[in-house]
Backbone as numpy.savetxt, mean C-alpha at the origin, in Angstrom:
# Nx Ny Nz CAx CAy CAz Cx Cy Cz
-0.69 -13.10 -22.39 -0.54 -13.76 -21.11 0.89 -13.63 -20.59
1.63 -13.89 -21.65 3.13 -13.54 -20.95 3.53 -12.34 -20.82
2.76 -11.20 -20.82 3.46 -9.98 -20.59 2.57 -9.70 -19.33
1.67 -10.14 -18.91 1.25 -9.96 -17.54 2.03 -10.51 -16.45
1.97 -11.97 -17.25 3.88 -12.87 -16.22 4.31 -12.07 -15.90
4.87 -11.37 -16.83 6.20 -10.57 -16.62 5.96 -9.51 -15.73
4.50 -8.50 -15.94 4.26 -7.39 -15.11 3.94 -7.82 -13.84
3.68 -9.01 -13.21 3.58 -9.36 -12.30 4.45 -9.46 -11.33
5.49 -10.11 -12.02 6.79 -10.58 -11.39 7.66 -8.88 -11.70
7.47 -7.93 -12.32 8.56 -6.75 -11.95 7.56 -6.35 -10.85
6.20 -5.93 -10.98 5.77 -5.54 -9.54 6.21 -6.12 -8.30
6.49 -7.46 -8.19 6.50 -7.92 -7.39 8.02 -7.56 -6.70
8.58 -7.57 -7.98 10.32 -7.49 -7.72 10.53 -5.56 -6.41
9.67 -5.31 -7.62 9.44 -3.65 -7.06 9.43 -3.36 -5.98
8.38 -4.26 -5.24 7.78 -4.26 -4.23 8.40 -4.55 -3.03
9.38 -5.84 -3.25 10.17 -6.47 -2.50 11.72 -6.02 -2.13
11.61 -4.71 -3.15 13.25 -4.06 -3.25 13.09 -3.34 -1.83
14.08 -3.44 -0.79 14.67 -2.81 0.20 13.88 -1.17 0.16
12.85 -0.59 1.25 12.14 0.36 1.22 12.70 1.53 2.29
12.62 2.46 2.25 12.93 3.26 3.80 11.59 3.76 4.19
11.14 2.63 4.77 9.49 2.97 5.27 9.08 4.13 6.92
8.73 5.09 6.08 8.15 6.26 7.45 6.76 5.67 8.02
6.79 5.39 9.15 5.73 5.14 10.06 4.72 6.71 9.77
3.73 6.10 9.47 2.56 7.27 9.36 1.33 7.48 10.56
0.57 6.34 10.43 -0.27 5.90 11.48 -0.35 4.80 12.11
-0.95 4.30 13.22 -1.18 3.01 13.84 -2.68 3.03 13.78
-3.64 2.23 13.74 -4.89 2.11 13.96 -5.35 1.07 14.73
-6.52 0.45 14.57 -6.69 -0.62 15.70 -6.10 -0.76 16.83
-6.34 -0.09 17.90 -5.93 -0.29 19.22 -4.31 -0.43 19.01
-3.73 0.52 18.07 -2.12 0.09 17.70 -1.75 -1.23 17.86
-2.71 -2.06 16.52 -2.11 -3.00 16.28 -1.83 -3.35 14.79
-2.65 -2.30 14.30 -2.22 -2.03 12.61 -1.50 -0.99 12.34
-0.49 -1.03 11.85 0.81 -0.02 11.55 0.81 0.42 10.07
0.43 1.69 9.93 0.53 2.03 8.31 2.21 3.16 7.85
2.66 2.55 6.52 3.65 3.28 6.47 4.13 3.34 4.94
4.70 4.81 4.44 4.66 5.26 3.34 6.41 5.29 2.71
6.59 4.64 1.87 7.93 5.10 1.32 8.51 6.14 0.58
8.87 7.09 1.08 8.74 8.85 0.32 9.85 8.58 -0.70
10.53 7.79 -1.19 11.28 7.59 -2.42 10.32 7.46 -3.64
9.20 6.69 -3.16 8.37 6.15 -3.85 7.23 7.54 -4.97
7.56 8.56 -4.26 6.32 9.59 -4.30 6.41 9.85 -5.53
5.62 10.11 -6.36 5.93 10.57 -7.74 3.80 11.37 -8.02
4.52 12.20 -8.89 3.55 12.97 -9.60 3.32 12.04 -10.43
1.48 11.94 -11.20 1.09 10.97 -12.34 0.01 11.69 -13.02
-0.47 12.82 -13.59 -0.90 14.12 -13.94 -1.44 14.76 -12.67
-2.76 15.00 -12.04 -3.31 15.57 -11.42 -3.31 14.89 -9.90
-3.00 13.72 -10.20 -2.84 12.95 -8.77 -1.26 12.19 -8.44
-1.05 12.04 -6.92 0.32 11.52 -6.21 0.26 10.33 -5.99
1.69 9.25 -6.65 1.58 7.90 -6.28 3.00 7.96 -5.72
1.88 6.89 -4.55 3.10 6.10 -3.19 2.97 4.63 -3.26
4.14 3.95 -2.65 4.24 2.61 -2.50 3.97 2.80 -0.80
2.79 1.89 -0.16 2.50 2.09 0.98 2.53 0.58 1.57
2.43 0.48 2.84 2.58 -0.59 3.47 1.88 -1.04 4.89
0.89 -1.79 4.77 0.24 -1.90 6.10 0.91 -3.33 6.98
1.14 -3.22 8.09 1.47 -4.31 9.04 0.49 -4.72 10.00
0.75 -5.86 10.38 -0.41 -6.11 11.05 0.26 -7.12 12.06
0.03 -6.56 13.98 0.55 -7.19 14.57 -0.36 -8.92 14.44
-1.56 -9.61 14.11 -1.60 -10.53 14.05 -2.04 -10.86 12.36
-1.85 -12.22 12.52 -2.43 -12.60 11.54 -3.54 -12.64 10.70
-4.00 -12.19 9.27 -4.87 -11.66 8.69 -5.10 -12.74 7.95
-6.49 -13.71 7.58 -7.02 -14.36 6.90 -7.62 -14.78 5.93
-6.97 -14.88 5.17 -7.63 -15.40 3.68 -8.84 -16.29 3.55
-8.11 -17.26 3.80 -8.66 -18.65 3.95 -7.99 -19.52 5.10
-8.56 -21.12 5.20 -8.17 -21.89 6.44 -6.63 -21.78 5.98
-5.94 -22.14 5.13 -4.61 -22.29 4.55 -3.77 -20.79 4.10
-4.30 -19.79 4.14 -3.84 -18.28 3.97 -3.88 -17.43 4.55
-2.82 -17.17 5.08 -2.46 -15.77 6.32 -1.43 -14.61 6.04
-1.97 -13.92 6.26 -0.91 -12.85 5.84 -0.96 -11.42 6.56
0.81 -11.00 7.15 0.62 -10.03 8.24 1.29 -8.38 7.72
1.63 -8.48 6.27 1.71 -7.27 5.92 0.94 -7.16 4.58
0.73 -6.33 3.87 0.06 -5.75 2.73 0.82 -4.27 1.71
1.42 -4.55 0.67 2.55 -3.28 0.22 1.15 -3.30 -0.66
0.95 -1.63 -1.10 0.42 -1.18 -1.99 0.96 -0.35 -3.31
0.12 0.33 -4.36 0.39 1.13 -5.04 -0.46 2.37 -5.00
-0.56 3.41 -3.79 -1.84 4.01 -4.05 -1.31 5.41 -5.00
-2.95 5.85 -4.56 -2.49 7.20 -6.03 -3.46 8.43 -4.74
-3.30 9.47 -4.79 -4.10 10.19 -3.87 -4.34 11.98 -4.97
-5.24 12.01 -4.86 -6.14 13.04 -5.84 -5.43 14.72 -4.54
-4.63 15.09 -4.45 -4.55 16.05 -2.95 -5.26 17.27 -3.27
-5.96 17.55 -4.60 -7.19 18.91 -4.70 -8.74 18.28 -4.57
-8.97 16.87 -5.05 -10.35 16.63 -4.79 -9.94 15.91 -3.59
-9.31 15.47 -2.73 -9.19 14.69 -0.89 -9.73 13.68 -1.74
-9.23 12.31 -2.59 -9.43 11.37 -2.57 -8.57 10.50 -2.79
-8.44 8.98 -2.90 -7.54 8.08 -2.97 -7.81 6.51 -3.60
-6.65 5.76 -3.75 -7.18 4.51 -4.42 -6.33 3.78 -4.43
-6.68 3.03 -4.15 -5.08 1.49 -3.97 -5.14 1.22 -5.56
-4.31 1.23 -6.51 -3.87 0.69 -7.69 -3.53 -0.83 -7.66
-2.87 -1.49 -7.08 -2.55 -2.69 -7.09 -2.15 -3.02 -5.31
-2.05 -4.15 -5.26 -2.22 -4.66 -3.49 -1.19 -6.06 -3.80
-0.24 -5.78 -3.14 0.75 -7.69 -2.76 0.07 -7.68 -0.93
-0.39 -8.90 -0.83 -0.17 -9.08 0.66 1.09 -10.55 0.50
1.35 -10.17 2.21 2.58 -11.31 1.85 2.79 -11.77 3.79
3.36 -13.30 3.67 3.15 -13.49 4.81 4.09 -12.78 6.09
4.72 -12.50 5.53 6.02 -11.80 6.59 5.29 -10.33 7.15
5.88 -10.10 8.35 5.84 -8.64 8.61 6.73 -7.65 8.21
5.93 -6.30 7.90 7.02 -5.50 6.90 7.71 -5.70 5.60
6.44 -6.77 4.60 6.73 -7.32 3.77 7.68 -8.13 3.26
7.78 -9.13 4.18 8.61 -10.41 4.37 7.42 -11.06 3.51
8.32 -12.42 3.56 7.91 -13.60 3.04 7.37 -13.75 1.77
7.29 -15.05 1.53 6.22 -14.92 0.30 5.11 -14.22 -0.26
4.49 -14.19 -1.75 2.89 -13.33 -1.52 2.24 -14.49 -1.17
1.26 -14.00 -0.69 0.27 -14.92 -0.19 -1.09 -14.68 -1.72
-1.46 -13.42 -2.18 -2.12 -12.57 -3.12 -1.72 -11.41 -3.56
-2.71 -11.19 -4.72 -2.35 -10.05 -5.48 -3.31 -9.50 -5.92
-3.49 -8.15 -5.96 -4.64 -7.50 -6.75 -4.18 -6.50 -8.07
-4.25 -6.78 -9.03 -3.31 -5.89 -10.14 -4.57 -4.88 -10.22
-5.94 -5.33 -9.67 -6.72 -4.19 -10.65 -7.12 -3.14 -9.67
-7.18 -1.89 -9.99 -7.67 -0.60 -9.34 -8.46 -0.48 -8.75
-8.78 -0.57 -7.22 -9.61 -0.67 -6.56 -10.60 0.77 -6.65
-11.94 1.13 -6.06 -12.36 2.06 -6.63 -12.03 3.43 -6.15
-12.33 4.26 -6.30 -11.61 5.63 -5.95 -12.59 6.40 -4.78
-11.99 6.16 -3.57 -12.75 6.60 -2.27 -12.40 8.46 -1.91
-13.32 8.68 -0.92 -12.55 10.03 -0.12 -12.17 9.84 0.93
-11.27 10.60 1.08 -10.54 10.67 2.48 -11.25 10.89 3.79
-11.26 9.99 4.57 -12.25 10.64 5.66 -11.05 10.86 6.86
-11.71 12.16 7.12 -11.09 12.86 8.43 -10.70 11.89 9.71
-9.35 12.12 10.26 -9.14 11.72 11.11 -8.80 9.96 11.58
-8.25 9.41 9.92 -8.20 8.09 9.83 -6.36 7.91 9.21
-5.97 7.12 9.29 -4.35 6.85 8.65 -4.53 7.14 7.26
-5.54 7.28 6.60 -5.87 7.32 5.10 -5.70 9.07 4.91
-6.18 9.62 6.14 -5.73 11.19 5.92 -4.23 11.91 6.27
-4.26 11.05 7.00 -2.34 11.32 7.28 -1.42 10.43 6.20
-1.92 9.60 5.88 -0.60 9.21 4.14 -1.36 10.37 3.11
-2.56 10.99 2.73 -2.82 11.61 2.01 -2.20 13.04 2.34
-2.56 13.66 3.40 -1.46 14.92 4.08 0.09 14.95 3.64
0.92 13.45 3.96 1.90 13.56 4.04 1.99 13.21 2.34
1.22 12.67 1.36 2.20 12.35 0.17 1.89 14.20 -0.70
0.60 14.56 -0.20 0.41 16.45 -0.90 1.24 17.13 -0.26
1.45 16.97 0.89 2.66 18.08 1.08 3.81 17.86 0.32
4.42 17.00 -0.43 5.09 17.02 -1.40 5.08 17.17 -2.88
3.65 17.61 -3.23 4.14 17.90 -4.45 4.23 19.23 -5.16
């Protein structure tokens, strides 16, 4: 139990360290802003991991008592099979990952494909062209 403490709180630390975030896509009637930190990019055998970041011009709902207007990720993107996967998720109440977390997801969400013509294909474009 205490070494999850701990992995929790360095993710979190990770997460919260000062980013140089590239604007990738906007979606929703440009009111959701997606954006990738290319420091972040790293090879992990056959697939590319980024620290990514969604904004959200309003407020996003948990619950009556939980709101939250950005979301930092850990994704991983497959760039020979076109697929992808959020590894772990902080949402937090600030924009551009301000504020407190609001939640956390440590576990690996499942492993999707890229569909054409969505912000999910332009962070996947932009993290394969680097490796």
């Amino acid at each position: 139990m205490r070494r999850l403490a701990v992995g929790v709180l360095m993710l979190v630390s990770s997460l919260s360290a000062s980013a140089d975030w590239i604007r990738i896509a906007d979606s929703m009637d440009g009111k959701v802003h997606h954006y990738l930190d290319p420091a972040t990019i790293r090879r992990s055998g056959a697939w590319m991991q980024v620290v990514s970041l969604t904004d959200y011009d309003e407020p996003q709902v948990i619950s009556d008592t939980q709101r939250f207007h950005s979301v930092k990720m850990q994704d991983a993107f497959d760039c020979a099979g076109r697929r992808g996967q959020h590894l772990t998720l902080t949402a937090l109440a600030g924009n551009m990952g301000s504020g407190p977390v609001v939640a956390t997801e440590l576990r690996p969400a499942g492993v999707r494909k890229v569909a054409p013509d969505t912000p999910d294909e332009d962070m996947w474009k932009f993290v394969c062209a680097r490796q």
